[in-house]
C-alpha positions in Angstrom: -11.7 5.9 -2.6 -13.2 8.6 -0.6 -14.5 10.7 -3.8 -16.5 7.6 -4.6 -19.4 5.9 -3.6 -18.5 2.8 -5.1 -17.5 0.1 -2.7 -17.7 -3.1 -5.0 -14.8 -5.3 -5.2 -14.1 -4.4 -8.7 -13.7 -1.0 -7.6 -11.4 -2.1 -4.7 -9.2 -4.1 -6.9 -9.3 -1.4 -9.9 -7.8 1.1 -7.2 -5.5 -1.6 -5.2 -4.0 -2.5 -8.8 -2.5 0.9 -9.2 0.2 0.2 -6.2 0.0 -3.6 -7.2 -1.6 -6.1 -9.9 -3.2 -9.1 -8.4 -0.2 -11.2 -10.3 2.6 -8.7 -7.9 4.1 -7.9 -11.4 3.1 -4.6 -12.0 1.8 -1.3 -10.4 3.6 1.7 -8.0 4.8 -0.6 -5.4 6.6 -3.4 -7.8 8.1 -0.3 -10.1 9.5 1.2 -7.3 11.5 -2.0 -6.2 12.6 -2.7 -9.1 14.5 1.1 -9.3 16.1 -0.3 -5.4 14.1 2.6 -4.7 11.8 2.6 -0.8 8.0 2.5 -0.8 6.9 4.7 2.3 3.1 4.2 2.0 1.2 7.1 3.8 -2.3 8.0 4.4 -4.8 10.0 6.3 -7.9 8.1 8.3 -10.8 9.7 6.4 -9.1 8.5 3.1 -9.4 4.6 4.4 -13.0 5.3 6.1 -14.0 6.6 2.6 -17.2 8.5 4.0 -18.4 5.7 6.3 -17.8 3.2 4.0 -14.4 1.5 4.1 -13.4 1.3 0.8 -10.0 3.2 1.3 -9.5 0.2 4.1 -10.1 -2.9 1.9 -7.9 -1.3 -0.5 -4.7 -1.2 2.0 -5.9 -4.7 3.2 -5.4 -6.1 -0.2 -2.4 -4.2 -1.2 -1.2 -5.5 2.0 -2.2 -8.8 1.3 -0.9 -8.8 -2.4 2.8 -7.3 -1.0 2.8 -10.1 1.4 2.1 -12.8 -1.1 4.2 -11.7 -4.1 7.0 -9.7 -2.5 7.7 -10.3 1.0 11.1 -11.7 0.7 11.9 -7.9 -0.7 9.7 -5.9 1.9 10.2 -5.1 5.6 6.9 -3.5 7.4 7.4 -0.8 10.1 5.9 2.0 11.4 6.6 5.3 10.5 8.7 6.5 13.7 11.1 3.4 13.3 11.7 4.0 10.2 13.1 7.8 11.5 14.8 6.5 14.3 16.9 4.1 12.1 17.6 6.8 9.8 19.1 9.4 12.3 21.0 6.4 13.8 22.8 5.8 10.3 21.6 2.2 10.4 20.1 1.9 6.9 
């Protein structure tokens, strides 16, 4: 999103559909589950603000809201840092 100037909604769900179809049946995110493989999602602040205009943040808020609807019985949210500290305590 932030090498565009194109904040439409069909531009948000064009780039959203890449990690996650609007069905939850295709894209990164379902792929990557489907191999019992994790999905770490990370991102720098500029790429959301998308030069003043948001577009990088309405596209995690509807691949958020997609994960949630189609797959949240398979995915656990966390920050970053908890993730770590439950890795060098052996507890995954």
């Amino acid at each position: 999103p932030m090498d565009t100037p194109d904040p439409s909604e069909e531009y948000v769900s064009r780039v959203a559909d890449t990690y996650i179809t609007s069905d939850g049946e295709k894209g990164l995110i379902p792929e990557a589950l489907a191999m019992d493989s994790w999905v770490i999602m990370t991102t720098h602040w500029q790429s959301q603000f998308a030069a003043g205009l948001g577009t990088g943040l309405r596209v995690l808020e509807t691949v958020a809201g997609r994960v949630e609807k189609h797959l949240a019985d398979k995915v656990e949210w966390t920050r970053f840092s908890e993730l770590m500290r439950r890795t060098l305590d052996n507890e995954l």
